[in-house]
PQR file with spaces between the fields and no chain letter, atoms N, CA, C, O and H, PARSE charges and radii, in Angstrom:
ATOM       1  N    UNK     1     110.506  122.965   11.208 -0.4000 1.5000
ATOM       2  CA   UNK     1     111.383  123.722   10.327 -0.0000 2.0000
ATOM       3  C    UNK     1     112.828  123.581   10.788  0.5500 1.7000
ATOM       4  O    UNK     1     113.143  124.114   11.852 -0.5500 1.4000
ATOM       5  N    UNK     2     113.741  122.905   10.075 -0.4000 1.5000
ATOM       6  CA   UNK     2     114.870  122.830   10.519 -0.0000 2.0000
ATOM       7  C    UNK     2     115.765  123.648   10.409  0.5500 1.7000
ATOM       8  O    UNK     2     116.654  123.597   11.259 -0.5500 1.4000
ATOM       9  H    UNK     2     113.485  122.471    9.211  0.4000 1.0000
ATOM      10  N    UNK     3     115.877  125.003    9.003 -0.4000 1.5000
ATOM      11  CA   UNK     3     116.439  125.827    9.169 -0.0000 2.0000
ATOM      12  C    UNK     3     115.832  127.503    9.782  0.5500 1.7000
ATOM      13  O    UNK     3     115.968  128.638    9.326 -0.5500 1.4000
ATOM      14  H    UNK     3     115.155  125.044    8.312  0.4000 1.0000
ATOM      15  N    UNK     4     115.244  127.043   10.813 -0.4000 1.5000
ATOM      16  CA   UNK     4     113.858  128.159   11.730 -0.0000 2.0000
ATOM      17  C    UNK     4     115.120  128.868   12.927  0.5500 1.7000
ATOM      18  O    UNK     4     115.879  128.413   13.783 -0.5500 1.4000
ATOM      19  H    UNK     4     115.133  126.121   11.184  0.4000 1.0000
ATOM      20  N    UNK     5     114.744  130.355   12.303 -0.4000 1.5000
ATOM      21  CA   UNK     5     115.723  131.063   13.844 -0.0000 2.0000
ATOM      22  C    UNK     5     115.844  130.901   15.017  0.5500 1.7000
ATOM      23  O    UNK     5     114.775  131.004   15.619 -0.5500 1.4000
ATOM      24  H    UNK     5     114.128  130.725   11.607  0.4000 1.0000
ATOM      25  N    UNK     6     116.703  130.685   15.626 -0.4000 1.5000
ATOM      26  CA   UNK     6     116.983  130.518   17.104 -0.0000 2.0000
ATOM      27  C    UNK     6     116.945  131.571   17.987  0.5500 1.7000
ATOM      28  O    UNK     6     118.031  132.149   17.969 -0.5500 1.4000
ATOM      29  H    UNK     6     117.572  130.601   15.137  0.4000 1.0000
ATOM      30  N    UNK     7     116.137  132.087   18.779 -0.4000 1.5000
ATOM      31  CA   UNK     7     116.165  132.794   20.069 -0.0000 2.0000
ATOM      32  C    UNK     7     117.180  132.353   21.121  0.5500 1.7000
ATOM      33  O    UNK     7     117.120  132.582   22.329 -0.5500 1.4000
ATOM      34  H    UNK     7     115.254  131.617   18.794  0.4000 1.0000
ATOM      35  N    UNK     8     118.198  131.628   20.405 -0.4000 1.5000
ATOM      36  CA   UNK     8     119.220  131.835   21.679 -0.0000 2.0000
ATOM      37  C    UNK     8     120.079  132.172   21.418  0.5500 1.7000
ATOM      38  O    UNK     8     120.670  131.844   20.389 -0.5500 1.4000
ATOM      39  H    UNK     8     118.247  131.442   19.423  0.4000 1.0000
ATOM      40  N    UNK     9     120.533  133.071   22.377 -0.4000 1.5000
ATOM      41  CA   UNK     9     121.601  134.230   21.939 -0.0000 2.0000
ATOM      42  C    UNK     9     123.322  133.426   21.737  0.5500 1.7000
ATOM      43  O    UNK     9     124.266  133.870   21.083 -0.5500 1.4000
ATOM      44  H    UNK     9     120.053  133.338   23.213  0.4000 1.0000
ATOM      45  N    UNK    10     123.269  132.369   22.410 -0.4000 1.5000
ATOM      46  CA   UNK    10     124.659  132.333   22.527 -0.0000 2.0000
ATOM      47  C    UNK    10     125.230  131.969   20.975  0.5500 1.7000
ATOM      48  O    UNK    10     124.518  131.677   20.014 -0.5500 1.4000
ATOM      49  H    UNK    10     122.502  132.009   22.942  0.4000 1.0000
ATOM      50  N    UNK    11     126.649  132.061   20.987 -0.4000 1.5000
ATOM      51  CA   UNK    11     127.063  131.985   19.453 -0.0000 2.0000
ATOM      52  C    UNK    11     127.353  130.661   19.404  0.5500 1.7000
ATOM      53  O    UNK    11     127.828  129.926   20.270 -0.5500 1.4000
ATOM      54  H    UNK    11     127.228  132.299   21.767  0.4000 1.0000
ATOM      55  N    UNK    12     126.984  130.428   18.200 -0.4000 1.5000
ATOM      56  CA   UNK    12     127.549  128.279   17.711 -0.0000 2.0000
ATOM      57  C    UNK    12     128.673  128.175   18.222  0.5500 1.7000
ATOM      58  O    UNK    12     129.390  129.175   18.238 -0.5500 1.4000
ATOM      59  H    UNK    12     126.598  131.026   17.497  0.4000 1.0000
ATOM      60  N    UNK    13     129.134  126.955   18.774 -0.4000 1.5000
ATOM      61  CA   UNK    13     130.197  127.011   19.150 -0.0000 2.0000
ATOM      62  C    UNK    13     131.411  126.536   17.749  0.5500 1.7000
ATOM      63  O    UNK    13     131.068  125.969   16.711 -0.5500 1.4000
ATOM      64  H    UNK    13     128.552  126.142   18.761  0.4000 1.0000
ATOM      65  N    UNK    14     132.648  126.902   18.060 -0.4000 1.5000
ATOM      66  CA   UNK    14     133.348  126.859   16.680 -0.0000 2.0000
ATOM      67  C    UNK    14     133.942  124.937   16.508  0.5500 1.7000
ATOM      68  O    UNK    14     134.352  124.084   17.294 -0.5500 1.4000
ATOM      69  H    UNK    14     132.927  127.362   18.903  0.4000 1.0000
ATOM      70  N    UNK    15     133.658  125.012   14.964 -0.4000 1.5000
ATOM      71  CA   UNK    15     134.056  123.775   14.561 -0.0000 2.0000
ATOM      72  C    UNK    15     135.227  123.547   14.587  0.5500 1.7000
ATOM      73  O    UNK    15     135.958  124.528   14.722 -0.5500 1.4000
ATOM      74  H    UNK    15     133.325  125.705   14.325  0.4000 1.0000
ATOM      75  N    UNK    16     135.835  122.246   14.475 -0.4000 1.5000
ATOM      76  CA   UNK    16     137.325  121.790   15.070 -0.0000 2.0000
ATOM      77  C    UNK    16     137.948  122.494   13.677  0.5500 1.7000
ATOM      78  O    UNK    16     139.056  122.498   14.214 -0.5500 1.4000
ATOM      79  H    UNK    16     135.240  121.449   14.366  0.4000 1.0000
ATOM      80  N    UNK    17     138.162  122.970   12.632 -0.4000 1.5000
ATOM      81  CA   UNK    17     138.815  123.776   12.066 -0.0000 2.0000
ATOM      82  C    UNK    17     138.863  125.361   11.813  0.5500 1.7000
ATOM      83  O    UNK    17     139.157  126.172   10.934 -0.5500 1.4000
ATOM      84  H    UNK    17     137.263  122.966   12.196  0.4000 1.0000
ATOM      85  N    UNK    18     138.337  125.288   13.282 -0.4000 1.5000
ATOM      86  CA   UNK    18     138.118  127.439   13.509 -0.0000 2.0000
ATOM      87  C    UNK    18     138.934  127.320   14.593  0.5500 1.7000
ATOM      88  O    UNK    18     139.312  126.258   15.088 -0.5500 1.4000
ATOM      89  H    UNK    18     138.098  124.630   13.996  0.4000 1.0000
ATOM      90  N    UNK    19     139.203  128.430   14.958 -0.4000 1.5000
ATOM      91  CA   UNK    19     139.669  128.675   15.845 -0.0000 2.0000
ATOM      92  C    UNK    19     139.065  129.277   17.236  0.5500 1.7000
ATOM      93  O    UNK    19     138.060  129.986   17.183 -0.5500 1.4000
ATOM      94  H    UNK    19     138.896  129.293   14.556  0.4000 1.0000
ATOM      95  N    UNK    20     139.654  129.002   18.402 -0.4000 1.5000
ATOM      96  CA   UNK    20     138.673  129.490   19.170 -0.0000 2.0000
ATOM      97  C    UNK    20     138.734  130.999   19.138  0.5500 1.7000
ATOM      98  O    UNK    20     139.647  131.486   18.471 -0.5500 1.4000
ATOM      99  H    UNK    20     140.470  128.426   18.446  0.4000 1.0000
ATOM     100  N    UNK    21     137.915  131.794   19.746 -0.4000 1.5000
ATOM     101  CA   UNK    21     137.973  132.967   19.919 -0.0000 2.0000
ATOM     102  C    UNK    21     138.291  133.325   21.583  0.5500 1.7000
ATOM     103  O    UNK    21     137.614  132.982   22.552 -0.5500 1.4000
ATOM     104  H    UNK    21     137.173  131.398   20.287  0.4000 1.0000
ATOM     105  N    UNK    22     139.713  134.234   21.562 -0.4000 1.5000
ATOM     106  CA   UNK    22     139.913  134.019   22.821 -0.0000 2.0000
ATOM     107  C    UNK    22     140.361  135.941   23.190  0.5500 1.7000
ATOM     108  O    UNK    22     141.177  136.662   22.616 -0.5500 1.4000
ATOM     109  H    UNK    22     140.263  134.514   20.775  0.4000 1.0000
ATOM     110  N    UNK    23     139.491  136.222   24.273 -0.4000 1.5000
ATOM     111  CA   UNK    23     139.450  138.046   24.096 -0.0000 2.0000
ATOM     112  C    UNK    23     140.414  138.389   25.507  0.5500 1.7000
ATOM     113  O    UNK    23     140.277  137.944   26.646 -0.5500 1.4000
ATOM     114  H    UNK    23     138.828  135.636   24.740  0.4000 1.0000
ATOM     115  N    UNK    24     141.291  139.218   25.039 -0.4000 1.5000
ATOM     116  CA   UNK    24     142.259  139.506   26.070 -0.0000 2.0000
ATOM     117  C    UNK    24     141.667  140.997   26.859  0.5500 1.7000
ATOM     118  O    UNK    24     141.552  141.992   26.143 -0.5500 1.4000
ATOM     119  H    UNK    24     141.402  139.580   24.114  0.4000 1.0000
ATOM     120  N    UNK    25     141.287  141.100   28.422 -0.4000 1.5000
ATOM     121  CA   UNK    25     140.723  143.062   28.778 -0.0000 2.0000
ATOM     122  C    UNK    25     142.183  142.981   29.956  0.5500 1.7000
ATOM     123  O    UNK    25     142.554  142.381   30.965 -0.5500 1.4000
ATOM     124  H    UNK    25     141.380  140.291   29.003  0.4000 1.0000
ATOM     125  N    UNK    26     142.562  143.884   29.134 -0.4000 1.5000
ATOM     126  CA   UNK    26     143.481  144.698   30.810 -0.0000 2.0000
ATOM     127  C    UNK    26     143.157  145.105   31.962  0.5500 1.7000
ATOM     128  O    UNK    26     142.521  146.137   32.177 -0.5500 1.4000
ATOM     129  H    UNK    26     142.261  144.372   28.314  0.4000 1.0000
ATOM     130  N    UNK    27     143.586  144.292   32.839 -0.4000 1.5000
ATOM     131  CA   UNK    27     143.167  144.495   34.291 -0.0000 2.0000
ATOM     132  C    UNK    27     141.969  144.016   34.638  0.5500 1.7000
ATOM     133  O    UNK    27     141.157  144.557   35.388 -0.5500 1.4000
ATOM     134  H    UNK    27     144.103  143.454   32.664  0.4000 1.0000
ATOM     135  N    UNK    28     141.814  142.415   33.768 -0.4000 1.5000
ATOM     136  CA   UNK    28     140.415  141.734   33.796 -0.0000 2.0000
ATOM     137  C    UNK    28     140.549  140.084   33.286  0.5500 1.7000
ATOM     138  O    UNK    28     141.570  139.690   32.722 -0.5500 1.4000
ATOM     139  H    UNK    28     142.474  141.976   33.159  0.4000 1.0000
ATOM     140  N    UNK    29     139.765  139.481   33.471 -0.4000 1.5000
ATOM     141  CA   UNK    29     140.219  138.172   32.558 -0.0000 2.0000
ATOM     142  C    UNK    29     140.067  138.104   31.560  0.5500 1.7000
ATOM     143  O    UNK    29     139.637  138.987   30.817 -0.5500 1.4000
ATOM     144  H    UNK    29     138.936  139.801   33.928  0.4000 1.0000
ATOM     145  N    UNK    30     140.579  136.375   31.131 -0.4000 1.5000
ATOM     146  CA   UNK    30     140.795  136.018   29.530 -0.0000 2.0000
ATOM     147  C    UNK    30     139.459  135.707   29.345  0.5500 1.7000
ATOM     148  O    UNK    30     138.807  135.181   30.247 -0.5500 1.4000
ATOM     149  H    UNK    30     140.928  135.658   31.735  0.4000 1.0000
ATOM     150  N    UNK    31     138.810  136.082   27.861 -0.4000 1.5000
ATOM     151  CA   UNK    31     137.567  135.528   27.852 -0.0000 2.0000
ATOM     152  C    UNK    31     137.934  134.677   26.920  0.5500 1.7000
ATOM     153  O    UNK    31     138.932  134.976   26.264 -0.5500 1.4000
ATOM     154  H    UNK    31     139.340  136.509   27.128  0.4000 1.0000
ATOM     155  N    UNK    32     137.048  133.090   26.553 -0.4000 1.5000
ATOM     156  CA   UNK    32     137.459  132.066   25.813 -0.0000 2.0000
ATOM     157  C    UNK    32     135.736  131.742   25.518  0.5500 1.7000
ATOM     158  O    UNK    32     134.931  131.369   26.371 -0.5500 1.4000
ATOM     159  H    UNK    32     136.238  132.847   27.086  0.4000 1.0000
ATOM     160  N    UNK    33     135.574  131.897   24.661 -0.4000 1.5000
ATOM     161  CA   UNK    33     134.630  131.133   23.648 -0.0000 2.0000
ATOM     162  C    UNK    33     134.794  129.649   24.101  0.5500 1.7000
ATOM     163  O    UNK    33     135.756  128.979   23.724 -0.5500 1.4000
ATOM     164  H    UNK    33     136.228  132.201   23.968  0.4000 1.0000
ATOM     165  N    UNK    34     133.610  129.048   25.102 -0.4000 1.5000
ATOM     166  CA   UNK    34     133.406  127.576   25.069 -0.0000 2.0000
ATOM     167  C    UNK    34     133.127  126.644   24.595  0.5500 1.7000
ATOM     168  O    UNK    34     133.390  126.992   23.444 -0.5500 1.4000
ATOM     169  H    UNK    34     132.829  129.592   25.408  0.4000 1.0000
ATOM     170  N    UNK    35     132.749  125.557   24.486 -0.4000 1.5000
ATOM     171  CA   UNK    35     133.169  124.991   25.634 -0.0000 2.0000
ATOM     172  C    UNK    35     134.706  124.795   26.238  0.5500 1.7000
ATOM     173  O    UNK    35     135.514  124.434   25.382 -0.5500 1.4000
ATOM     174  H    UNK    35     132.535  125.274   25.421  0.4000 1.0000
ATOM     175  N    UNK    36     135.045  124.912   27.095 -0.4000 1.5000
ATOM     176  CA   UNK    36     137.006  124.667   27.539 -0.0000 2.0000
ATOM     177  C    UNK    36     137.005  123.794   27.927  0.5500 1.7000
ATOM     178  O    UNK    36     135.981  123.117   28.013 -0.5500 1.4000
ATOM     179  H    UNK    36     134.388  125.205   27.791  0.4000 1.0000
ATOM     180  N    UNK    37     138.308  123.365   28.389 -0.4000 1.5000
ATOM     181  CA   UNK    37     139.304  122.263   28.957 -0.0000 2.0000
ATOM     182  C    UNK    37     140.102  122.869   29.413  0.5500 1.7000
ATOM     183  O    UNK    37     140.624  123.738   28.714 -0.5500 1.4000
ATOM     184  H    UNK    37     139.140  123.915   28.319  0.4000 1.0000
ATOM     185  N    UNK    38     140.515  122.688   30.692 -0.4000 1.5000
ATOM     186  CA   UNK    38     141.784  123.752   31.486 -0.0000 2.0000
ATOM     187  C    UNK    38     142.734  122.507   32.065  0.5500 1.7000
ATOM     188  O    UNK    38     142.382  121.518   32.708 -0.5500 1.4000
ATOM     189  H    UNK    38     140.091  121.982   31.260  0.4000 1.0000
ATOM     190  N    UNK    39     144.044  122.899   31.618 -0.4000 1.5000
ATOM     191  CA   UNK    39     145.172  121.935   32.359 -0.0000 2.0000
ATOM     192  C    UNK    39     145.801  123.086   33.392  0.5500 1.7000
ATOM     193  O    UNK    39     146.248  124.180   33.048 -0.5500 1.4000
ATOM     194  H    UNK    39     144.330  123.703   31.096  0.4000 1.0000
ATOM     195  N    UNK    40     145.724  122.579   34.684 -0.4000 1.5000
ATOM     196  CA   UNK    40     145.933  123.384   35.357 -0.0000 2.0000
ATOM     197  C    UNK    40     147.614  123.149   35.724  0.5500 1.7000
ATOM     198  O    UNK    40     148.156  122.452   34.866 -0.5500 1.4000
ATOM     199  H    UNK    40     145.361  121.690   34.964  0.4000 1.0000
ATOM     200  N    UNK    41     148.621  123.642   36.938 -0.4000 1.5000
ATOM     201  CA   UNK    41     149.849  123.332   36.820 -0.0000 2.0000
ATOM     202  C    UNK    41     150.054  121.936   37.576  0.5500 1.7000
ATOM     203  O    UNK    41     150.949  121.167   37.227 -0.5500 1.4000
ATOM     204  H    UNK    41     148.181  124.208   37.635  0.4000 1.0000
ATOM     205  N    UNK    42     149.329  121.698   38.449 -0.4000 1.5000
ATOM     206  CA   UNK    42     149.479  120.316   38.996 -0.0000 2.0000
ATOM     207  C    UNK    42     149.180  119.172   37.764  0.5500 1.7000
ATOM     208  O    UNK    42     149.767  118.118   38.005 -0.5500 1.4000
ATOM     209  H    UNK    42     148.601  122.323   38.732  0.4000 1.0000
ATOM     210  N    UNK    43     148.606  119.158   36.838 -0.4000 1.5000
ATOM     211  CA   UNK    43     148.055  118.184   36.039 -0.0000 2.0000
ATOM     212  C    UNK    43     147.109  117.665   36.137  0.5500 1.7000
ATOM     213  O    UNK    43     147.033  116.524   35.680 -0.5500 1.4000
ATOM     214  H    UNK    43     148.129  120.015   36.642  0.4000 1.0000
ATOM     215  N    UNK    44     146.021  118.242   36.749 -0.4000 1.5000
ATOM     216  CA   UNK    44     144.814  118.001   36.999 -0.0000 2.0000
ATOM     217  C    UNK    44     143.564  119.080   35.611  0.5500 1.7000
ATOM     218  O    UNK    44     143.789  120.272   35.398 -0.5500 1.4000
ATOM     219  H    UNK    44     146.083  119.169   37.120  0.4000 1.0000
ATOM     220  N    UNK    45     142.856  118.624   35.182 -0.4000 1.5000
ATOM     221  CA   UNK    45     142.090  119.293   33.826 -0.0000 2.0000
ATOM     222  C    UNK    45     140.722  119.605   34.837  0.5500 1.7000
ATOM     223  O    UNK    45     140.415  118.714   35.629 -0.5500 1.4000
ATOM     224  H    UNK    45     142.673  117.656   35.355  0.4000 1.0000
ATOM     225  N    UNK    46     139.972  120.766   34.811 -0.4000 1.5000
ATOM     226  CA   UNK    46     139.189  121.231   34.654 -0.0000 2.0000
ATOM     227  C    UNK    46     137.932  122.024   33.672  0.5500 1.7000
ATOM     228  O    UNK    46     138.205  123.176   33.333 -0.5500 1.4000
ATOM     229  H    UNK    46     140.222  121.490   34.167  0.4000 1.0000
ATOM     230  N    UNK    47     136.737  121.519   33.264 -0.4000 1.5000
ATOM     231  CA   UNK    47     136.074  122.038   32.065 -0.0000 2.0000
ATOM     232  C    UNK    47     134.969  122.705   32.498  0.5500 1.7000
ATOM     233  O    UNK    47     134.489  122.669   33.630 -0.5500 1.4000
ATOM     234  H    UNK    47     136.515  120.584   33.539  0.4000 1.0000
ATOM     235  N    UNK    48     134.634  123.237   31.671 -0.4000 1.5000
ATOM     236  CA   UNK    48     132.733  124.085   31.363 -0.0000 2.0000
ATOM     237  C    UNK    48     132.578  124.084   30.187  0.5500 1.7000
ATOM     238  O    UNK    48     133.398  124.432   29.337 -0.5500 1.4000
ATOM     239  H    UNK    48     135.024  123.267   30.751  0.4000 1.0000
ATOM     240  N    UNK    49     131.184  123.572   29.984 -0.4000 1.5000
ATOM     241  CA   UNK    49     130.528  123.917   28.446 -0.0000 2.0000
ATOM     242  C    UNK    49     129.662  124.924   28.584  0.5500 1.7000
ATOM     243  O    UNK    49     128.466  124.783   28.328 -0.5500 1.4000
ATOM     244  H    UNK    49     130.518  123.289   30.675  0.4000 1.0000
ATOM     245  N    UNK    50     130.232  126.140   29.039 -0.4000 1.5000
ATOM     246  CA   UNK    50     129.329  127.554   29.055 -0.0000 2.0000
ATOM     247  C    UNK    50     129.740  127.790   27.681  0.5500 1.7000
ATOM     248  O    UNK    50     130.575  127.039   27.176 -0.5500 1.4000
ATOM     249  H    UNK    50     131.204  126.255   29.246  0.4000 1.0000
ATOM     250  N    UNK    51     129.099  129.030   26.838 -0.4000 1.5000
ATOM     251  CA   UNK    51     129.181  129.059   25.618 -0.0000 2.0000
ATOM     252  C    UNK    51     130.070  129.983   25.686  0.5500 1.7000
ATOM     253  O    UNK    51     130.708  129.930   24.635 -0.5500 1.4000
ATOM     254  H    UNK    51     128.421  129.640   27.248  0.4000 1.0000
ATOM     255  N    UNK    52     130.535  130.951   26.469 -0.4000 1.5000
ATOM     256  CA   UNK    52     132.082  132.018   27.186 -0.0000 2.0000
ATOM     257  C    UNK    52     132.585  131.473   28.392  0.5500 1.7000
ATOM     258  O    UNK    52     131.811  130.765   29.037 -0.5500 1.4000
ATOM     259  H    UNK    52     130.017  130.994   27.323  0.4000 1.0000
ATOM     260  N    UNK    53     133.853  131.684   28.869 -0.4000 1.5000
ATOM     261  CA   UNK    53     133.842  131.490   30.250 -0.0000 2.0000
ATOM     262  C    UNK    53     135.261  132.352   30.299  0.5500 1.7000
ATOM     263  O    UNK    53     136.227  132.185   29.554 -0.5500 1.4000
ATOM     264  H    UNK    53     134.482  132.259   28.344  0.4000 1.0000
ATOM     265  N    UNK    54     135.123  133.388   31.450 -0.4000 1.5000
ATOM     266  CA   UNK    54     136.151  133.910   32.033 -0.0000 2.0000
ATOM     267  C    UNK    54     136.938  133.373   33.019  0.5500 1.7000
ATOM     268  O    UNK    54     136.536  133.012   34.125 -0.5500 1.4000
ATOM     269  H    UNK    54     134.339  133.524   32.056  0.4000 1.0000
ATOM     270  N    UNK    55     138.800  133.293   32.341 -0.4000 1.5000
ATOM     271  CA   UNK    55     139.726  132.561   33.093 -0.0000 2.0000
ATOM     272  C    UNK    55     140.595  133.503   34.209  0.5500 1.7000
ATOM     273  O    UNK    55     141.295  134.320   33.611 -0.5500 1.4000
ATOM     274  H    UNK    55     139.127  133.586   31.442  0.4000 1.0000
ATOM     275  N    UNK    56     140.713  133.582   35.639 -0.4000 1.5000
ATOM     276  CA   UNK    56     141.581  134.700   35.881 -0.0000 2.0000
ATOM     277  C    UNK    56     142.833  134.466   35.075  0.5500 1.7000
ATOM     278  O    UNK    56     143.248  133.665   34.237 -0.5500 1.4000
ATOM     279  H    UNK    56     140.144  132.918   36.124  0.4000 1.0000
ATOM     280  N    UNK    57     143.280  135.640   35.781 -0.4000 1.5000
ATOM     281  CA   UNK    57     144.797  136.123   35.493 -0.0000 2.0000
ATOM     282  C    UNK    57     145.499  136.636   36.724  0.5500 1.7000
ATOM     283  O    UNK    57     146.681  136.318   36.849 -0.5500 1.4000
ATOM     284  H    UNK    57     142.943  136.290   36.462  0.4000 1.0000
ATOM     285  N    UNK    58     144.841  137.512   37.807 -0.4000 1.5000
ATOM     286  CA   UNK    58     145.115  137.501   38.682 -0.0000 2.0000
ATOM     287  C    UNK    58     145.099  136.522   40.149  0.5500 1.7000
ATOM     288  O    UNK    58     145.297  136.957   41.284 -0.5500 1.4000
ATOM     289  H    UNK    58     143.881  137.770   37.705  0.4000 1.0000
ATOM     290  N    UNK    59     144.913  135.619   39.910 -0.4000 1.5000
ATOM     291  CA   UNK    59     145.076  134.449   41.009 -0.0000 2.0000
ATOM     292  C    UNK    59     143.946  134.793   42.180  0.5500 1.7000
ATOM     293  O    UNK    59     143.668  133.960   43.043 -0.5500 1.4000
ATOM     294  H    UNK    59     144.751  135.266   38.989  0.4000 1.0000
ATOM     295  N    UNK    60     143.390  135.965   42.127 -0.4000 1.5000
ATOM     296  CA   UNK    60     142.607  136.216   43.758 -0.0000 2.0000
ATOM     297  C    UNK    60     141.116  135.444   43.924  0.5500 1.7000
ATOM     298  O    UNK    60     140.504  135.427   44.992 -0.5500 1.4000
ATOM     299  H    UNK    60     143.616  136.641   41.425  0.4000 1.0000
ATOM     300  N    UNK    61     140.550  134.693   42.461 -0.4000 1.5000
ATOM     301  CA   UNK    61     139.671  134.359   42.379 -0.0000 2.0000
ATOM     302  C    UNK    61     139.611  132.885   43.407  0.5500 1.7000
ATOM     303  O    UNK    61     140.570  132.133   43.582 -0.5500 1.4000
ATOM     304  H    UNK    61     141.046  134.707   41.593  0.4000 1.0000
ATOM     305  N    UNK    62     138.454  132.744   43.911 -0.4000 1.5000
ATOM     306  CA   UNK    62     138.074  131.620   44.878 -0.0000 2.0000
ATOM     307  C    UNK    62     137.914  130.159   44.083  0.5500 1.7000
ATOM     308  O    UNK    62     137.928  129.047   44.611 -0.5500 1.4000
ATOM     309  H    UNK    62     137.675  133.355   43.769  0.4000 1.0000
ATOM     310  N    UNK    63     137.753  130.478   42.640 -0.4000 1.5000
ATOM     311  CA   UNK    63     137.055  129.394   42.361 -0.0000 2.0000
ATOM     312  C    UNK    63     137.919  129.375   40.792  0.5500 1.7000
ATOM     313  O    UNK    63     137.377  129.145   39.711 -0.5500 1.4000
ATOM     314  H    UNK    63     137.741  131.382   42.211  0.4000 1.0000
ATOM     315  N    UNK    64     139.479  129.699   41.016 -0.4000 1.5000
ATOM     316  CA   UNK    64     140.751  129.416   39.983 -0.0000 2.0000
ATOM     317  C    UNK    64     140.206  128.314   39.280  0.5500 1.7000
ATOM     318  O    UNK    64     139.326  127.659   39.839 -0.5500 1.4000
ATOM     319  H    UNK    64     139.919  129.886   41.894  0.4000 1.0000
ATOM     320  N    UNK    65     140.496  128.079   38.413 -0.4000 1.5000
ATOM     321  CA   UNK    65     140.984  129.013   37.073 -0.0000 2.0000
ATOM     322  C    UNK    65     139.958  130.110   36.285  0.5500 1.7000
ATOM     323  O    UNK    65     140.260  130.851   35.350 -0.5500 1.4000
ATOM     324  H    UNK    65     141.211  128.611   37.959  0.4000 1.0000
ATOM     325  N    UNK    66     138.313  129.939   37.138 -0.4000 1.5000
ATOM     326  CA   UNK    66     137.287  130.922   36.449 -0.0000 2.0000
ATOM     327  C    UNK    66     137.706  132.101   37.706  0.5500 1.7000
ATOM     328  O    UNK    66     138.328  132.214   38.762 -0.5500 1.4000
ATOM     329  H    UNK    66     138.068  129.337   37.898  0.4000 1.0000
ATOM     330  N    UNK    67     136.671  133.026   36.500 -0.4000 1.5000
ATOM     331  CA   UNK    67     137.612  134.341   37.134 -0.0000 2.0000
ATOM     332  C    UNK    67     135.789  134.499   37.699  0.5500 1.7000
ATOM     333  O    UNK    67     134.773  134.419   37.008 -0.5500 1.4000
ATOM     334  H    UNK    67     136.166  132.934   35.642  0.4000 1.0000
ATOM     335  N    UNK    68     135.954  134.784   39.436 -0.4000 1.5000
ATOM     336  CA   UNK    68     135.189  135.685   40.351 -0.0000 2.0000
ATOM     337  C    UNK    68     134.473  136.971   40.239  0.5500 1.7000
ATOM     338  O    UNK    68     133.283  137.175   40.477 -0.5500 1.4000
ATOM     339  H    UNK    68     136.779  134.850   39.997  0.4000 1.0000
ATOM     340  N    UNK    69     135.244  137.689   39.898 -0.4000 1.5000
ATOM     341  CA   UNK    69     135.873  139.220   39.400 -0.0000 2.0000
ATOM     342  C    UNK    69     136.716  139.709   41.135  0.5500 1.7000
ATOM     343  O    UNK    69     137.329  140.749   41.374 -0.5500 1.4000
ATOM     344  H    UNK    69     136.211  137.523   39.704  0.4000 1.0000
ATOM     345  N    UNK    70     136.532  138.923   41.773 -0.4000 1.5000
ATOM     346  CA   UNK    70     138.101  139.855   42.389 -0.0000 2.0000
ATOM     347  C    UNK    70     138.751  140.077   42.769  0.5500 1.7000
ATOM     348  O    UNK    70     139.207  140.014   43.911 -0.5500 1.4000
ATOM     349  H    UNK    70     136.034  138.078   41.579  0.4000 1.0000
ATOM     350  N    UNK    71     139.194  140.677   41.229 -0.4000 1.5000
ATOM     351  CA   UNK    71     140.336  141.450   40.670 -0.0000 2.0000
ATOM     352  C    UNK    71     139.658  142.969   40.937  0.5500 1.7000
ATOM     353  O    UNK    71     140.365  143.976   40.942 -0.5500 1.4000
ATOM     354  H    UNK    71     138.824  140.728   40.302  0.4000 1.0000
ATOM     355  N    UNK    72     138.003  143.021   41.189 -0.4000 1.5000
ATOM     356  CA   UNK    72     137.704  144.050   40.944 -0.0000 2.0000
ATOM     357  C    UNK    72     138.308  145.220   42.012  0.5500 1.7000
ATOM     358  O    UNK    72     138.699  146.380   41.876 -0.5500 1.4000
ATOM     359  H    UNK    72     137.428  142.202   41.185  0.4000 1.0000
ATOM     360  N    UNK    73     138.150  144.142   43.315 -0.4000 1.5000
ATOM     361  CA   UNK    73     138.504  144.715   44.847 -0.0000 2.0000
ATOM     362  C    UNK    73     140.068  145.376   44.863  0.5500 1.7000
ATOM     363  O    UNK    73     140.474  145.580   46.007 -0.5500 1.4000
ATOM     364  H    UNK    73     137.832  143.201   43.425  0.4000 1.0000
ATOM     365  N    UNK    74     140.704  145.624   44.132 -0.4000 1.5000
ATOM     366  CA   UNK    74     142.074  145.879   44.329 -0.0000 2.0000
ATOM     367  C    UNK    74     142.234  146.708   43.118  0.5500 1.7000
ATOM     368  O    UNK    74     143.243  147.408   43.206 -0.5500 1.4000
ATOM     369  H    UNK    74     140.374  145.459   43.202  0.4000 1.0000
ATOM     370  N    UNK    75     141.227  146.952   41.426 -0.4000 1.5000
ATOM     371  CA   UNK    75     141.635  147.115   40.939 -0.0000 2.0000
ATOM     372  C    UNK    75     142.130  148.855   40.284  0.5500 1.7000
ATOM     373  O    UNK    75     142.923  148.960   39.348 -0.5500 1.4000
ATOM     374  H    UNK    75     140.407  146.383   41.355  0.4000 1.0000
């Protein structure tokens, strides 16, 4: 059955004329609807095809540009 429900939760990812969905939390990271591409400031690109992925904002994360959480330790 090709149009048969999916048990997987994650959401389709958006077609090249949508936009991504990108969720801003205060005092938390950016969340971005995946898959990404990250240009970082050196010019080096980093990706994930997770179907979300949280970017810091606060720099304390180990593993920049995904966010750790902490931000939590200070927050």
């Amino acid at each position: 059955m090709p149009n048969a429900p999916s048990d997987d939760p994650r959401p389709e990812p958006p077609r090249p004329d949508q936009p991504r969905r990108i969720t801003m939390r205060r005092r938390g990271p950016i969340l971005v609807d995946g898959p990404v591409e990250v240009e970082l400031e050196d010019g080096t690109t980093v990706s994930s095809d997770r179907f979300r992925v949280a970017l810091c904002t606060c720099r304390r994360s180990r593993r920049y540009p995904w966010c750790d959480t902490s931000h939590r330790d200070r927050a």
